[in-house]
N, C-alpha and C positions, 0 to 999 in steps of 0.2 A: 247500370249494366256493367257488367265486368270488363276489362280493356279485352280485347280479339288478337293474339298473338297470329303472326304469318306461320310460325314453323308448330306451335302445337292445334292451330284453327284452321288453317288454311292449305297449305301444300304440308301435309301429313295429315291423318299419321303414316309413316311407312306401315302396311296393313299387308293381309292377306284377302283375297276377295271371296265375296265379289264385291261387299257393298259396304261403305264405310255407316250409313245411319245402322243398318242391322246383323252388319258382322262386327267388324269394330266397334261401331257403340253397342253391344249387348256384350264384348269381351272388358271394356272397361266397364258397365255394371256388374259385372259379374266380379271382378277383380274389387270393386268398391263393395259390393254386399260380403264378398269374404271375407275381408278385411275387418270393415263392421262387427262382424261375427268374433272374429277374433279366436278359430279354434279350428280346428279341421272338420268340414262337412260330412255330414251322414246322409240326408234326405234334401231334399229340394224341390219345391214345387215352384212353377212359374203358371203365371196367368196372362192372356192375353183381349183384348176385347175384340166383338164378332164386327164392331164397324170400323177397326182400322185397318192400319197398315202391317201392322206384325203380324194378325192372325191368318194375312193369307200367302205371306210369304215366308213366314218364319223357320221354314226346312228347307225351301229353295233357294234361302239366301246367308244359309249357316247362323243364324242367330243360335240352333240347340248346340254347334258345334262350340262356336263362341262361348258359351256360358260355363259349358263341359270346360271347353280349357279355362280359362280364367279360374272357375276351381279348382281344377287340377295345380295351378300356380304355374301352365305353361304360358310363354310369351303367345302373341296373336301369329307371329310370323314361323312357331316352331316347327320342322320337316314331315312331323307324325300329327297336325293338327288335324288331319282328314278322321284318325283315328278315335278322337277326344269323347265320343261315346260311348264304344266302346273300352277305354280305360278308363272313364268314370266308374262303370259298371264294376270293370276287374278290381277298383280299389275300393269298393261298396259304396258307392254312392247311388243314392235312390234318386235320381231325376228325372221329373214327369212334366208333362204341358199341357195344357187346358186350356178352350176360349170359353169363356163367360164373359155376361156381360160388367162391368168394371165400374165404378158407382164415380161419376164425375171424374170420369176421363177426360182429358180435352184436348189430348194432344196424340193425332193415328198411333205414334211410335209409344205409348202408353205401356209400361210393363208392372205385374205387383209377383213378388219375390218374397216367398219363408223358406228360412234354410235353418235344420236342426243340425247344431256339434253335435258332434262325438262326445260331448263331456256332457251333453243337457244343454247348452245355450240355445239360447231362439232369437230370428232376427226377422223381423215383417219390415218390408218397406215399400215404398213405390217408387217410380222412376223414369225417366223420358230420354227415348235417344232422340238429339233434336237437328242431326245432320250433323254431314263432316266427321261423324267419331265424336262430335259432341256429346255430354250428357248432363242431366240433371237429375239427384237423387231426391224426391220431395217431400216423400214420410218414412222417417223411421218409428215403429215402435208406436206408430200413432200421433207421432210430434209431425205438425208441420214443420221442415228444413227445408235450406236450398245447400248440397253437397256435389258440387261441380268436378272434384278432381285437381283441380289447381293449388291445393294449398295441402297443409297437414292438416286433420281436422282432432278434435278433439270434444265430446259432448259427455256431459253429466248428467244423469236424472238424481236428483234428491230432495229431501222432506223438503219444503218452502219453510218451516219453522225452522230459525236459529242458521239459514244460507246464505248469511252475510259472510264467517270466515271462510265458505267454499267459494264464494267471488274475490274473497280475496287472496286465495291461494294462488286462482285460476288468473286472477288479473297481472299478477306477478313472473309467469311464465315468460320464458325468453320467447325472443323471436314471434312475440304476435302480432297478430297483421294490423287488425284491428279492434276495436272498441266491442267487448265481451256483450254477445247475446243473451238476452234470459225473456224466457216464457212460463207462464203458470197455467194449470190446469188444476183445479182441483186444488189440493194437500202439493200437488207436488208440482215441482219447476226443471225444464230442461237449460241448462248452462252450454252455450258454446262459443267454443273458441276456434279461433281461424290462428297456424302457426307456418311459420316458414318451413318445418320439419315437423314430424310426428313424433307424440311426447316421447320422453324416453321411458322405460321401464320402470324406473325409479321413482319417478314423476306418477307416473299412473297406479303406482302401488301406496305413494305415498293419500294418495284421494282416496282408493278402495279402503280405505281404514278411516278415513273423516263423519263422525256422524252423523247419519243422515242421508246417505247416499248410497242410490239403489241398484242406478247400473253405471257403467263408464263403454262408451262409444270410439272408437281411436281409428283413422286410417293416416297413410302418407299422400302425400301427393303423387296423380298417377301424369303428369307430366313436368316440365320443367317452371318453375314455382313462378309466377308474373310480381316481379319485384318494383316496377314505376308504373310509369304513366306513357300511352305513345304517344309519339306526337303531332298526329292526326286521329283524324275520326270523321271525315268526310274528303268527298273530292275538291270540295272547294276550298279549304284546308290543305289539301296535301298538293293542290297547285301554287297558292298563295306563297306558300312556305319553300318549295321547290324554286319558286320565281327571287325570291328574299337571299335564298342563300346561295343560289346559286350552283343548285346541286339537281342531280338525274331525279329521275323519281326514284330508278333502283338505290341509287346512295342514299336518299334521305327516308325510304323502308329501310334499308338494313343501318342506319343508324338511331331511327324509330323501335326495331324491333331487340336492338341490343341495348337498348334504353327499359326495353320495355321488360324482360329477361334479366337485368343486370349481369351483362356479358358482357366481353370485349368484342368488338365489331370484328374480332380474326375469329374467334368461336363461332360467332354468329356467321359468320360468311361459310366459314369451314362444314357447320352443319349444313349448310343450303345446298355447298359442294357435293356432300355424302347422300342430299335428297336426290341430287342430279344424276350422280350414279343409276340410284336404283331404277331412275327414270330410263337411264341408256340401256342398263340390263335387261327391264320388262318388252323394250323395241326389240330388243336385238332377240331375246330368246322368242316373242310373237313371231319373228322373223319366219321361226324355225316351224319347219311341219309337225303342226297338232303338237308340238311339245308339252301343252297343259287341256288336253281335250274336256270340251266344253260339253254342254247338254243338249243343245238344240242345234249350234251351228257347226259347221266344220273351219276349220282353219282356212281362210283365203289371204291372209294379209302380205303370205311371201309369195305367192301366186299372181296378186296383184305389182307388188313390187319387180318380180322376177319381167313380168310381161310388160311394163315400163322400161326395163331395160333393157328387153329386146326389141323394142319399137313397135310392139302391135298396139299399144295402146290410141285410141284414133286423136285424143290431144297430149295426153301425158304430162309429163314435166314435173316441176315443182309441187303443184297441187294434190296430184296425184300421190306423188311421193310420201307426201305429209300426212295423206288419207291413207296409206297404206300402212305408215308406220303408226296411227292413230289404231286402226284394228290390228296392229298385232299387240298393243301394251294392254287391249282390251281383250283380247284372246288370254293373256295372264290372268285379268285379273276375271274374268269370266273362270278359269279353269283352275281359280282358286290359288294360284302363284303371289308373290310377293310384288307391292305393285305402290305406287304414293300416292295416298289422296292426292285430288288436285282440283278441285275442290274435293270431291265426294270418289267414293270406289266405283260408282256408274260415271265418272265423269273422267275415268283417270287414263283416257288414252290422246286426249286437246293436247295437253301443256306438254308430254313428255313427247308426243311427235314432233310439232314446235320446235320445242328444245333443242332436239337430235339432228332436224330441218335448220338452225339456225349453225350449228357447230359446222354438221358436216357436207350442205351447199352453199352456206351465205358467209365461208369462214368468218363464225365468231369464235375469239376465244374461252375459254373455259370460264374464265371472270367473266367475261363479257353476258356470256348465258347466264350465272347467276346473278348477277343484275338485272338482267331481264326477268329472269324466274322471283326476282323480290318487286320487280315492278309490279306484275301480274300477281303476287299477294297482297300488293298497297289496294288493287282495285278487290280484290277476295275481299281483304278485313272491310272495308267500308263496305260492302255487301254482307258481309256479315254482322256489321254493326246496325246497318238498318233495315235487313231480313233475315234472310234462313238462306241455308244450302239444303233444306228438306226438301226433296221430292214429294214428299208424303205433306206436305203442307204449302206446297205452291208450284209443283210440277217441275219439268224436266225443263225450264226455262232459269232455273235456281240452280239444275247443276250444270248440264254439258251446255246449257245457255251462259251460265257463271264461268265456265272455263272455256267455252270461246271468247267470252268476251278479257278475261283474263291474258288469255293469245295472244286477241289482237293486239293489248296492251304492252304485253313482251314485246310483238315484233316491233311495234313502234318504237319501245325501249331502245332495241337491239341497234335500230336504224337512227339511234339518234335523235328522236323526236323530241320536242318539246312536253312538258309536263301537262299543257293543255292538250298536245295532241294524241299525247297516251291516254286522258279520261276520254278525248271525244272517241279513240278506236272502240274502246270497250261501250261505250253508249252506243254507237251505232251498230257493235256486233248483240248489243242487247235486245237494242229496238227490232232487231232483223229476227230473233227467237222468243220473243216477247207472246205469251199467251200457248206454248209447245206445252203438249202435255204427256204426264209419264202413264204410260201402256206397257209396260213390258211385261211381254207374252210370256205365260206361265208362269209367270213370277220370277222368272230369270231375267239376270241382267247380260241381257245378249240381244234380243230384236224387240225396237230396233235402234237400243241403246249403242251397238257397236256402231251403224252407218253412220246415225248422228254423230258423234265421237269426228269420225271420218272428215264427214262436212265441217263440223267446227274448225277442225285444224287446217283446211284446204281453205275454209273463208278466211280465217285468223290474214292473213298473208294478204286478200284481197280487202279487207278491211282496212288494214295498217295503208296500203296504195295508197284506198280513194285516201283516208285525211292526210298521207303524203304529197298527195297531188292535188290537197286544193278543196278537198271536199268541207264545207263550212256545217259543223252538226251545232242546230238549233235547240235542240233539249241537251240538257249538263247530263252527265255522268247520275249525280243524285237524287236529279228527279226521274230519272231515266229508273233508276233504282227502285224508288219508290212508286214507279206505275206496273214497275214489271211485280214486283211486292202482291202488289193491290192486288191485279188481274191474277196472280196465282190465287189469291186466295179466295174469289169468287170461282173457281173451277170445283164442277163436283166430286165428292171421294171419290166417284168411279173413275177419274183422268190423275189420282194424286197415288198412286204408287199401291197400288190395291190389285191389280191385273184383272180389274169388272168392267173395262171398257174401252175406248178407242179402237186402235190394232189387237189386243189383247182377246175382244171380244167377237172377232170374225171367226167363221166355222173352219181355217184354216189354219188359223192359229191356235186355237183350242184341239186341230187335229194331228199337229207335229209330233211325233216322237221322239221320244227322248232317247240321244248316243246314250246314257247314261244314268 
């Protein structure tokens, strides 16, 4: 399995919302099939299947928008993305959608993808957004592939007679990652290779003239390249190693994850800085009335907040506060604003009220928080390494479950905790949303993905207490992991990000109207 980066896996991408598995991950397929393509797009069709998860939210939660811009070649965060439709259109792009049924799908976030150049080229593929802005690209062309984004990629189709000097061109290439792929069908063989950068021009022209070879395949890497190894991959690893050296858990992530990147620990820290920003911005503009109006709900987050400080609130305090700043970074990313996974875009209001809660009641300093914000990626990536952040494949227990428990983890960080007592916060903020399933109403990510959000970040804090004060948790962090895993995936489609059941399916929630 590929190593799990904090800053391109976990807390990012910086996105627009609402939702990182299907706005973000169908903006990077859509940036990987152009690219593929290698030419400027005419037509486009996409397909979805009738029993997942993209066919019934796939307009409610911008996936057509996502796709529009990626070929358009605008960024996911551009100010005119709302638009991305209609300027497909104006620059002639034919892009249509369709649910049929998908022959050996197996994964809800399933998409298949033909897109004709302008010059004549054609590109068939299929593809999986697998959570977090994750993705997997799985055929091109007919060839079974795995094209994840992480690298440069470069593939050959040519004759199989006489494709010895084409491996050995191909083997020669700088900067490859690793050991050159080859598969045969037929007469003919797909060549691939994984590159630190995408081939040069020169490089790809020199193959287009080798004979024997029929097409040539090329993209870049659509995030920062995984250059080693990290240095964990579970929690009982990443306490061991904590205890050995003597170091936070946020220190030994952020020299894990600049190991893992081949960065210097000042980049790496510097980027986490620039995640914690956009985190403070998505607070403070939620703050603001209706600033990014949503579909279903109305802004309450500064109303909540407002009424805290004037004392009507019958407990108020801390908790409160955190729940307030929790719905308004989700009022962002509902209202399609700029916003950092954290795990996922339905999860990204936990970690950045947290955050905002730890600077500006519990003065931490600015380091301080980002250590705390790479703790709560040490316990993301080991969630990530031994399940999913999909909703769509094990419930809303995977994400605002994954970023409570990720919270709790920070404030322990933040307090000083021990390396054991940062996995037992997240275990026990796990065990406590263990088995929550995703319903959200109309296929919006808004009810009642904002409350929960709310709750996460107001438990985060009571979590961190009890193992401050004593509280002894009898299941580790990993097996905690692995049961929450399990029980997501015994939950039926209609609780996994489909809007066919739970809250979703009451006569009130099917009767809301939409601001919008």
């Amino acid at each position: 399995m590929p190593a799990v980066s904090i800053l391109n896996d976990v807390l990012g991408p910086v996105m627009r919302g609402p939702s990182s598995s299907h706005t973000a991950g169908s903006h990077r397929i859509g940036r990987l099939a152009a690219a593929l393509l290698g030419e400027p797009v005419r037509r486009v069709r996409v397909a979805f299947d009738p029993a997942g998860s993209y066919s019934q939210v796939y307009r409610e939660q911008g996936v057509d928008l996502a796709l529009a811009a990626a070929l358009l070649g605008w960024e996911l965060t551009a100010e005119r993305f709302d638009d991305a439709l209609a300027a497909a259109q104006a620059e002639g792009i034919d892009l249509a959608f369709t649910v049929e049924p998908l022959v050996e799908a197996d994964h809800p976030n399933t998409i298949d993808i033909v897109l004709e150049g302008v010059a004549g080229g054609l590109l068939s593929a299929r593809a999986r957004s697998t959570g977090g802005g994750s993705i997997s690209l799985d055929r091109l062309g007919g060839w079974p592939v795995a094209l994840d984004g992480t690298a440069g990629e470069l593939l050959v189709e040519a004759e199989a007679v006489g494709i010895e000097g084409l491996i050995d061109i191909l083997s020669r290439l700088p900067g490859r990652r690793e050991p050159l792929h080859r598969q045969q069908a037929g007469s003919l063989c797909l060549l691939h290779v994984r590159l630190d950068d995408p081939p040069s021009d020169a490089a790809t022209a020199r193959l287009q003239i080798v004979q024997g070879v029929r097409r040539i395949w090329s993209t870049p890497p659509l995030y920062p390249v995984i250059r080693g190894e990290p240095m964990f991959r579970s929690a009982a690893d990443l306490c061991r190693l904590a205890d050995e050296h003597g170091l936070s858990v946020g220190r030994l992530a952020l020299a894990s994850e600049a190991r893992l990147l081949g960065w210097s620990e000042a980049k790496t820290q510097a980027e986490m800085s620039a995640r914690l920003e956009v985190m403070r911005a998505a607070v403070r503009d939620g703050l603001a009335r209706d600033t990014h109006p949503m579909r279903l709900l109305e802004s309450s987050a500064g109303a909540v907040y407002r009424a805290d400080a004037a004392g009507r609130l019958f407990t108020g305090g801390l908790p409160a506060r955190a729940a307030a700043r929790a719905l308004a970074a989700m009022h962002v990313t509902s209202g399609g604003g700029v916003v950092c996974a954290a795990p996922t875009g339905g999860s990204a209001g936990v970690l950045p009220a947290v955050a905002v809660t730890l600077a500006e009641e519990l003065g931490q300093s600015d380091d301080a928080v980002v250590q705390a914000l790479f703790a709560a990626g040490a316990v993301g990536a080991i969630l990530a390494e031994r399940a999913t952040f999909a909703a769509e494949v094990a419930g809303c227990q995977v994400e605002i479950g994954a970023a409570g428990a990720m919270a709790a983890a920070a404030v322990v960080a933040a307090a000083g905790g021990s390396a054991r007592q940062v996995a037992d916060a997240a275990a026990i903020a796990f065990q406590n949303t263990m088995g929550s399933v995703c319903d959200l109403v109309q296929g919006m990510v808004e009810i009642p993905c904002h409350t929960r959000n709310a709750a996460a970040a107001a438990s985060a804090f009571v979590m961190a207490d009890l193992v401050l004060g004593g509280y002894a948790n009898p299941v580790p962090l990993d097996e905690t992991i692995d049961a929450v895993y399990a029980t997501g995936r015994m939950l039926p489609p209609e609780l996994r990000c489909t809007a066919r059941g739970g809250l979703a399916a009451t006569p009130s929630a099917r009767s809301l109207r939409r601001r919008r």
